[in-house]
C-alpha positions in Angstrom: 168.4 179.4 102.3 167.8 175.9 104.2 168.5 172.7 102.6 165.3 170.9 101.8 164.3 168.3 104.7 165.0 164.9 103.7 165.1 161.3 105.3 168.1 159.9 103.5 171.9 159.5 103.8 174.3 160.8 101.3 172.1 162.3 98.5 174.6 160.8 96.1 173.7 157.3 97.2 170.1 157.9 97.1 169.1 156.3 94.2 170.9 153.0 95.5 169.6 152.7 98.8 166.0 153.0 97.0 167.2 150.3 95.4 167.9 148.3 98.5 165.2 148.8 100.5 162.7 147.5 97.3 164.8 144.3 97.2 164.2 144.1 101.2 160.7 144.9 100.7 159.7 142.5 97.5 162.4 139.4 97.2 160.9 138.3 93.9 163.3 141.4 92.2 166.5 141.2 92.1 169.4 144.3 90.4 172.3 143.6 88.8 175.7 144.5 91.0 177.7 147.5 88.6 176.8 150.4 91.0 177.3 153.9 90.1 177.2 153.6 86.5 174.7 149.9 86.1 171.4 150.7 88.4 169.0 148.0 87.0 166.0 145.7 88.5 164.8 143.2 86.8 162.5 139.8 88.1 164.3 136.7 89.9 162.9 134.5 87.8 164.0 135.7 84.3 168.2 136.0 85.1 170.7 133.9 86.4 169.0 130.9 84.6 167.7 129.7 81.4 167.1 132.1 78.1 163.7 133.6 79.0 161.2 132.5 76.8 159.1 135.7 76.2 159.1 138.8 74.8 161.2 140.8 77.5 159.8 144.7 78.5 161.9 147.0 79.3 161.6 150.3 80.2 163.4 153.4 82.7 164.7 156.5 82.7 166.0 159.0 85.7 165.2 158.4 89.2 162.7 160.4 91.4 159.6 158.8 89.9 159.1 156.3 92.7 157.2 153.8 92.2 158.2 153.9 88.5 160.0 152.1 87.5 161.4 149.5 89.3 158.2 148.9 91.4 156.2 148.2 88.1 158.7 145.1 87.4 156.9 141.3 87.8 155.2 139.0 86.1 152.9 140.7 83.9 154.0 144.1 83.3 157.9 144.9 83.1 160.7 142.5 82.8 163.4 144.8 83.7 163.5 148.8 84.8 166.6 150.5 84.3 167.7 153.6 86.6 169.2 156.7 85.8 170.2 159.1 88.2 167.7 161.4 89.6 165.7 163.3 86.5 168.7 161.5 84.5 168.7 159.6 81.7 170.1 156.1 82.5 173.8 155.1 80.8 173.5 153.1 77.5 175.7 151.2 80.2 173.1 150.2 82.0 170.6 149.8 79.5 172.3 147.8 77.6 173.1 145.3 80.2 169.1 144.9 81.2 169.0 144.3 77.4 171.6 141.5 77.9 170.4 140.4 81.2 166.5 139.5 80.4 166.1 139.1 76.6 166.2 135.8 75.0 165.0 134.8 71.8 161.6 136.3 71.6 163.8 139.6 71.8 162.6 142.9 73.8 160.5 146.1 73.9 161.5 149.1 75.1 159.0 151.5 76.1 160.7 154.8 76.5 159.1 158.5 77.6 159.7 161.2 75.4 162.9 162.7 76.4 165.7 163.9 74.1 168.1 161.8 76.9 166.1 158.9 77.2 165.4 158.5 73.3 169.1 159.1 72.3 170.3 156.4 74.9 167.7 153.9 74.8 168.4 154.3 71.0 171.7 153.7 71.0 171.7 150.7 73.5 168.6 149.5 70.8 170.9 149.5 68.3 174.1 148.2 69.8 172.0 145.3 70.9 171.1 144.8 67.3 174.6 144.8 66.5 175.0 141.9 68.7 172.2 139.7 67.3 169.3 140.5 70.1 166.0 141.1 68.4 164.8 144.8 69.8 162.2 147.2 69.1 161.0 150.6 71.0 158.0 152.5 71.6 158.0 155.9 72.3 155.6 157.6 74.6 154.4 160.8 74.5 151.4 161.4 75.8 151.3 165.3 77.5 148.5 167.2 76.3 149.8 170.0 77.8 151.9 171.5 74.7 150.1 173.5 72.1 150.7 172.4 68.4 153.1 175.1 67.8 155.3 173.9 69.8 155.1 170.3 69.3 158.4 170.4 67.6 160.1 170.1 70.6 158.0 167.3 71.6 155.2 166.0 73.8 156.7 164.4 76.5 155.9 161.0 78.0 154.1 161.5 81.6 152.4 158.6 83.8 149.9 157.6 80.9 153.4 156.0 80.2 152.6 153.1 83.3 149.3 152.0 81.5 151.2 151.0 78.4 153.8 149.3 80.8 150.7 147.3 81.8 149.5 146.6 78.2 152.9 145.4 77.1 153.2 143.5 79.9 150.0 141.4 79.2 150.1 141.4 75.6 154.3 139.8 76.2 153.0 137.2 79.2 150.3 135.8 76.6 153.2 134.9 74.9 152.4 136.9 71.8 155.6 137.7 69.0 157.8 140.9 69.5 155.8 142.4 66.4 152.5 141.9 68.0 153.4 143.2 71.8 155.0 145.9 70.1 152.0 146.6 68.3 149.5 146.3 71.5 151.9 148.9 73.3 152.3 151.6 70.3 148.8 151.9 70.1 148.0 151.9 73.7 150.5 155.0 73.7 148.1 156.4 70.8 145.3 156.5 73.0 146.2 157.9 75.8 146.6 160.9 77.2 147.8 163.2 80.5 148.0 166.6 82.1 149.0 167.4 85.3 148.6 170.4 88.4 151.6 171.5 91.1 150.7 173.5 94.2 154.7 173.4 95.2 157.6 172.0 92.9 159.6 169.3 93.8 163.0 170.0 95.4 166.2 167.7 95.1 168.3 165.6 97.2 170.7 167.9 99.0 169.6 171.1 97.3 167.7 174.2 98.5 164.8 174.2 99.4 162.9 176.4 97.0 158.9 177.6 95.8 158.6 179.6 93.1 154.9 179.3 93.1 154.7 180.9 96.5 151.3 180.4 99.2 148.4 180.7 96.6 149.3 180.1 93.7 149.3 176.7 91.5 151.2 175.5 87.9 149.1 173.7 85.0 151.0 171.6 82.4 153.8 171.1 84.1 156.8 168.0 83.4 157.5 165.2 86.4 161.6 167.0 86.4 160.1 170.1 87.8 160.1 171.8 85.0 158.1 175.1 84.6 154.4 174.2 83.4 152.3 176.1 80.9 150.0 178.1 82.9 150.7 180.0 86.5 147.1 180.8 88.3 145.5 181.3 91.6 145.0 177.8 93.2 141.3 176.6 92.7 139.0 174.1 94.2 139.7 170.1 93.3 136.7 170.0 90.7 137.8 173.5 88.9 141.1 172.1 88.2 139.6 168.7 87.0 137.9 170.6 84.3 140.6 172.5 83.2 142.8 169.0 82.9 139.7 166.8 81.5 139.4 169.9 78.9 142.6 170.1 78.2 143.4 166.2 77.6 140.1 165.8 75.7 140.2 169.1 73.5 138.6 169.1 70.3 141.1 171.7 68.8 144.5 169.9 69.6 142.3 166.3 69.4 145.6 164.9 71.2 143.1 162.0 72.5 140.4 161.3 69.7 137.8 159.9 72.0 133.9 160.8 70.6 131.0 160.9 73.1 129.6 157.2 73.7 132.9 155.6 73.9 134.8 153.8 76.8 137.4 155.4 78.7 140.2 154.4 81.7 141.0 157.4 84.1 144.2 157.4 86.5 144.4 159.9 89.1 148.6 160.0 89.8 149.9 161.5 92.6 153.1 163.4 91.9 154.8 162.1 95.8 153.7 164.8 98.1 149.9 164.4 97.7 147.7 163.4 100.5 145.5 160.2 99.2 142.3 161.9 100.2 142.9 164.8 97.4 143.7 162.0 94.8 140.4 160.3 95.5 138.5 163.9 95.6 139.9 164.1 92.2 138.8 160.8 91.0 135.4 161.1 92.8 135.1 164.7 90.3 136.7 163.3 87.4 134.2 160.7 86.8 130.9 162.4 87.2 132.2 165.1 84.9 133.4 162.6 82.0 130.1 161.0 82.2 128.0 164.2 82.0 130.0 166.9 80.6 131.2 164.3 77.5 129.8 161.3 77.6 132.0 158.8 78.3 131.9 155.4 80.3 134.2 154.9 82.6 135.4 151.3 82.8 138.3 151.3 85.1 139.4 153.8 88.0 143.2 153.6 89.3 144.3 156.3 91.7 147.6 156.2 93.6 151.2 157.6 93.1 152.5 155.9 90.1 155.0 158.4 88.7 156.0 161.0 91.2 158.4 164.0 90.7 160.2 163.5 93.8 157.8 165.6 96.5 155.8 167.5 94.1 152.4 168.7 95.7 150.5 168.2 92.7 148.2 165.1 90.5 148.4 164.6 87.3 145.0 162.5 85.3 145.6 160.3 82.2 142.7 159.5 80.0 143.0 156.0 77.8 140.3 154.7 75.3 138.8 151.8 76.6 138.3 149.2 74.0 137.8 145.6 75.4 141.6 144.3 73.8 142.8 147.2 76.2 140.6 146.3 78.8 141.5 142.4 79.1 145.4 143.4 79.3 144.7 146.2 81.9 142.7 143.1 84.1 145.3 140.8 83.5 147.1 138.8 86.4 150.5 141.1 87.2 152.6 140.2 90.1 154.3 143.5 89.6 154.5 145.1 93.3 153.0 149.0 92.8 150.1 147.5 90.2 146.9 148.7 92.0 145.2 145.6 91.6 148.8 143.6 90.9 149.1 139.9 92.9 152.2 139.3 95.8 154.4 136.8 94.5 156.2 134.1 96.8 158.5 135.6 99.3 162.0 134.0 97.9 165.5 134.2 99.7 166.8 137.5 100.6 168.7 139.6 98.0 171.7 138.5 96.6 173.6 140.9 93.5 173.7 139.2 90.3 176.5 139.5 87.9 176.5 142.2 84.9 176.3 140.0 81.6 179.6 140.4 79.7 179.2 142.1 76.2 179.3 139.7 72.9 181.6 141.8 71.2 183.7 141.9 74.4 183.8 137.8 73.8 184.9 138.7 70.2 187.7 140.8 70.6 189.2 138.6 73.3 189.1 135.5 70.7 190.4 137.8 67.8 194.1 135.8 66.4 196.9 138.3 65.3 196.2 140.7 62.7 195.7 139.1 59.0 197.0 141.3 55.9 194.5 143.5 55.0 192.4 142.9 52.3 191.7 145.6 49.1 188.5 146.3 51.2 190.3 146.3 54.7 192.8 149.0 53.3 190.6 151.7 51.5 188.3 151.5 55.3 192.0 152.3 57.0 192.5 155.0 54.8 189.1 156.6 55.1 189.1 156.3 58.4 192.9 158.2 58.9 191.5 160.8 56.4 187.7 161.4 58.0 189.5 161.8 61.8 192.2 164.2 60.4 189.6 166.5 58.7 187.7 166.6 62.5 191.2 167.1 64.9 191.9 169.9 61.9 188.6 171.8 62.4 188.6 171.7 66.6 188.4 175.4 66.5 187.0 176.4 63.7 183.8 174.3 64.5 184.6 175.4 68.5 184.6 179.2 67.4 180.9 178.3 65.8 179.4 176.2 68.3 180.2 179.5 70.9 177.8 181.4 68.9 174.9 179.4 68.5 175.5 176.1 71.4 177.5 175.8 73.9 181.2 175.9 72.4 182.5 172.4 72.7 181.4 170.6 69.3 184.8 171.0 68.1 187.0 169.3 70.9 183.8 166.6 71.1 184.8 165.8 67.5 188.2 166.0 68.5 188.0 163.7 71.0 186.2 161.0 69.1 188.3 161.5 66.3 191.3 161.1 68.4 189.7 158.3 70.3 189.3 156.5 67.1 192.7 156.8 65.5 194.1 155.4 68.9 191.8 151.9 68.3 191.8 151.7 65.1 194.6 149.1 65.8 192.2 146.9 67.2 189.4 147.2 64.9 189.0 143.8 62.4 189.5 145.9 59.4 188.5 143.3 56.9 185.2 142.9 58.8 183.2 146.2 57.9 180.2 145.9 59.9 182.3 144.9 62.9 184.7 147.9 62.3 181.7 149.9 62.0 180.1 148.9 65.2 184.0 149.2 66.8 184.1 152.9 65.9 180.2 153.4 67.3 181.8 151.8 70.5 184.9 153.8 70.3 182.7 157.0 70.2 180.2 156.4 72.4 182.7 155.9 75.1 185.1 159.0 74.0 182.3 161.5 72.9 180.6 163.0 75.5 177.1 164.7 75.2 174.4 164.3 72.1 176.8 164.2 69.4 178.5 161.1 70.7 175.1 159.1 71.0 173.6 160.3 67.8 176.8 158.8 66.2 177.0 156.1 68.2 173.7 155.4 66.6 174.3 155.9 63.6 177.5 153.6 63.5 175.5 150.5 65.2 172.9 151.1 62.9 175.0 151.2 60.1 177.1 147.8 61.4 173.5 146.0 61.6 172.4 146.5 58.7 175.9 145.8 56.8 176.1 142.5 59.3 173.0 141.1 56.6 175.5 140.6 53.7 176.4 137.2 53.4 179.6 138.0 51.8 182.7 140.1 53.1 183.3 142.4 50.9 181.1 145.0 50.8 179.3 146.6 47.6 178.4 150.4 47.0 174.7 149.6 47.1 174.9 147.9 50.6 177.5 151.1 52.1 174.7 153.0 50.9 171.9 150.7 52.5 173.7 151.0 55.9 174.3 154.8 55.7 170.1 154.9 55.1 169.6 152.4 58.1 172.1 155.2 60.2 169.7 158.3 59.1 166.7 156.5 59.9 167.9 155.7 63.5 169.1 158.5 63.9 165.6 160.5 63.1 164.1 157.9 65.0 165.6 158.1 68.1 166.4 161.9 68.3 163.4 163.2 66.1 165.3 165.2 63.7 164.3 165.4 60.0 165.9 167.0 57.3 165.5 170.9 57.5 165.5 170.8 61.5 169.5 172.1 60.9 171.3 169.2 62.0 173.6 166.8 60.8 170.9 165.1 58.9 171.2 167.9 56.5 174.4 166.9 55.5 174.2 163.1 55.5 170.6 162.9 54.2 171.6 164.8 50.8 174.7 163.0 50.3 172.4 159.7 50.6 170.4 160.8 48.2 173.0 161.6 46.0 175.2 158.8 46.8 172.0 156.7 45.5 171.2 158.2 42.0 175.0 158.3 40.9 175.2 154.6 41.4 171.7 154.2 39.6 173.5 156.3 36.5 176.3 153.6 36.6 179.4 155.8 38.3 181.9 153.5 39.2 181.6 153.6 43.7 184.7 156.3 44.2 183.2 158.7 42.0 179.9 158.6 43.4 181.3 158.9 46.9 183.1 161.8 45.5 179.9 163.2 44.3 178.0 162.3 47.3 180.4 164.4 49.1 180.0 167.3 47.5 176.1 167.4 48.2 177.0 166.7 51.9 178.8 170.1 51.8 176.2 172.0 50.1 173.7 170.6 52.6 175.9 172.0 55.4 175.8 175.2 53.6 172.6 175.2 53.4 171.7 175.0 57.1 173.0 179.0 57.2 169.7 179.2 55.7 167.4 177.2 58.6 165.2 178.1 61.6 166.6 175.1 64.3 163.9 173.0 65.4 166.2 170.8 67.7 169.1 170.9 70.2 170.3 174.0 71.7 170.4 176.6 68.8 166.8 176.2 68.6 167.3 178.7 71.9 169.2 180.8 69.6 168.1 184.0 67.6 167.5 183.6 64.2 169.9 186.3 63.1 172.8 184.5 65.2 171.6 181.5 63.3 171.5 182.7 60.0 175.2 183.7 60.0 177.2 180.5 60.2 176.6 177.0 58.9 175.6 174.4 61.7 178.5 173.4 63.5 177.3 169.6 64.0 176.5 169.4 59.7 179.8 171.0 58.7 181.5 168.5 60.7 180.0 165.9 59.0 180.1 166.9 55.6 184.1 167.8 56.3 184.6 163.9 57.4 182.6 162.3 54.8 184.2 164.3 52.1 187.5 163.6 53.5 186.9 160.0 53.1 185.5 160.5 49.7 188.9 162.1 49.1 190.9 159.7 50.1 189.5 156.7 48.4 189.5 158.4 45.1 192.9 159.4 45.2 193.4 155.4 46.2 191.7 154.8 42.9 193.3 157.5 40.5 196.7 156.0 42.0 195.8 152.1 41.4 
């Protein structure tokens, strides 16, 4: 098998040398010097300089989806694009330093597509940046209308509908309106949208094989932009058939994905996917609106056609439908000097490119001007003991939880909880122990820099979560009600970012019953260690319980149901063994007192 034939250099340096060339090509953008890890491009005119005075917008994800993102970034539309590595989610790294880089007091949006990567690490950069006083909120896209409803449980992922919302927020943040209200324009722009795309040859990688599963005449409906299998393999048809079938699809009346009723107003882009000829975009577009008009009655106000979010050299188009109102309509028209904008304005040609620095990290600037370590307080010593206690329990169940996770993942949650656990014992020497929320957020650091794959993230994000909302106390010492308060602000981020609910046969099924528990014992009056103690015990029987669930999420979902049925969830038992450890130990701390 040949290699794929590529004009580049060292497919490991690909991404970067994109990177370069756009700075050579538009001046006005300018990236922030961390190569590997820190790939981010953000406009001249917002960093080095004065606290930017708008609502920032942010958004990224992997490379290979040229011009998006980093060609969408001007005045207008994006603030900042952050790049992973190809079809890779960016680092919460380098997320977090666009956060840093371009948000000032108006805070920022992040628009993120509907990846389990890209949620779980723009999620956890969200709410580190949170932690550190920045003023963030996110929008989720998900606008494929290629996944039937049974199987919208593993989620409709975000597609190049994903660029007009860019555009909305854009507008809606240069008009100078409040984070609430841009947030706002973009979430319902991302309701009211919608995409399918068509491959006649999958896209192959830097430096791998070159491959074509679909062979000479055949095509793929409903496929991803990471070359992912689609929905549907057929003969190839003519450009109009295959406009139907993606015009049907978006606008079907049985999944109603896009609620749009004859009479109303509609935008149509007609993306390339990077190895489409222009001419069979604009035969697309020239079927596409003729049919809208007569086959459901539409108006079409706005045409775009172009390659806006490729899949590296995928053969293939993909068409987004958006209601039309005028509010949408004057934020689509408005001035952009964003580069790849269809109808976007050049900028001034500034000096040639010149790497910025990486913004240092608040808490970095804490720690550094921490004095020695005071004599901990009552509060300071029971968090030290629950602590020891909750990263004993995980080093003590590595293979027990390993020995599970083999049967229904992929065999590592054990030494990943052992490694965090282990991680976290070693700087706990450093962590302000009389300072909760701060050792809070300290252990979410600790972890998400020890604890590799989901599981670090997710509790990444429940720790910063957790340390924002305990940093609105006004006092030091911490009360039961407000613990409890910041373990609800975890389990909302957490479902939020990852989509997990209760039942889905997660670690939400231990934490969310030991919340709810942890909440009516100190409604009854129980004094805080007994209710903890309590708590604890529903966090167990919630594990438990998990022997008893279909999965709707992660890689057990994969699994059969018999295989499932037999063992609790590795990634619940885990919790519910730490949190009832630390429930332990600060009872026995009582009884003893």
């Amino acid at each position: 098998m040949a290699l794929a034939k590529k004009l580049i250099n060292d497919p490991n340096d690909a991404e970067t040398e994109f990177i370069d060339g756009l700075m050579e090509t538009y001046p006005s953008l300018q990236y922030l010097d961390g190569y590997p890890n820190v790939k981010v491009v953000f406009r001249k005119d917002v960093y080095p300089g004065p606290p930017y005075d708008k609502v920032a917008i942010i958004s990224g994800g992997g490379s290979g989806h040229e011009p998006a993102h980093a060609g969408f970034v001007g005045e207008g539309m994006l603030t900042a694009a952050i790049c992973g590595d190809v079809f890779a989610s960016p680092t919460v790294e380098a997320i977090l330093a666009g956060i840093r880089a371009v948000t000032g007091p108006m805070g920022c949006l992040l628009i993120v597509k509907n990846y389990t990567g890209d949620r779980l690490n723009f999620g956890s950069a969200a709410e580190q940046a949170k932690s550190e006083g920045y003023k963030v909120e996110s929008v989720i896209v998900a606008d494929d209308c290629a996944i039937p409803p049974p199987l919208e449980m593993v989620g409709r992922r975000g597609l190049a509908g994903t660029i007009l919302v860019h555009k909305v927020a854009g507008a809606a943040a240069a008009a100078g309106l409040s984070l609430a209200d841009v947030a706002a324009e973009a979430r319902y722009a991302s309701e009211n949208v919608g995409t399918m795309g068509v491959a006649l040859k999958a896209c192959t990688l830097p430096g791998r094989v070159l491959t074509d599963r679909l062979g000479a005449s055949k095509m793929e409906l409903g496929l991803g932009i990471h070359g992912e299998p689609g929905g549907l393999v057929t003969d190839i048809q003519p450009s109009e058939t295959v406009v139907s079938h993606l015009l049907n699809q978006i606008l079907s009346k049985e999944t109603n994905y896009l609620p749009i009723s004859r009479g109303e107003r509609v935008v149509l882009m007609v993306n390339g996917l990077g190895g489409t000829p222009l001419m069979e975009l604009m035969i697309a577009a020239g079927k596409a609106v003729p049919q809208l008009m007569v086959d459901y009655g539409l108006a079409v106000d706005r045409v775009y056609t172009g390659s806006f979010m490729t899949s590296l050299d995928m053969e293939g188009l993909s068409i987004s439908i958006m209601k039309a109102d005028p509010s949408i309509l004057q934020r689509l028209d408005a001035e952009t000097k964003a580069p790849y904008w269809p109808v976007g304005v050049s900028g001034n040609r500034l000096a040639a490119k010149i790497p910025a620095p990486i913004p240092p990290s608040p808490s970095a600037k804490i720690v550094e001007a921490q004095s020695q370590p005071l004599e901990l307080t009552e509060q300071g010593q029971l968090l030290e003991l629950a602590i020891v206690a909750a990263a004993n329990a995980l080093i003590n169940l590595k293979d027990t939880l390993n020995e599970w996770d083999s049967e229904v993942g992929d065999g590592d949650c054990g030494s990943t909880m052992h490694k965090g656990a282990t991680a976290v014992l070693e700087d706990m020497k450093n962590y302000p122990l009389n300072d909760a929320a701060e050792t809070v957020g300290e252990i979410g650091s600790t972890i998400g820099k020890s604890m590799g794959g989901t599981s670090g993230i997710i509790y990444s994000i429940l720790c910063k979560a957790a340390c924002t909302q305990l940093k609105t106390s006004s006092h030091s010492a911490i009360t039961s009600k407000q613990w409890a308060e910041a373990l609800a602000a975890g389990i909302a981020a957490i479902s939020r970012y990852g989509g997990a609910k209760a039942g889905y046969r997660t670690l939400l099924d231990a934490l969310i019953p030991a919340l709810s528990s942890l909440e009516e014992r100190l409604k009854l009056g129980d004094d805080p260690a007994t209710a903890f103690l309590t708590s604890s015990g529903a966090a167990l029987d919630g594990a438990e319980l998990t022997k008893k669930m279909r999965a709707k999420a992660g890689r057990t979902l994969y699994v059969s149901q018999d295989t499932q049925l037999s063992i609790p969830d590795p990634g619940a038992y885990a919790t519910a063994s730490w949190y009832r450890a630390a429930a332990l130990a600060i009872n026995n701390k009582y009884k003893n007192q």
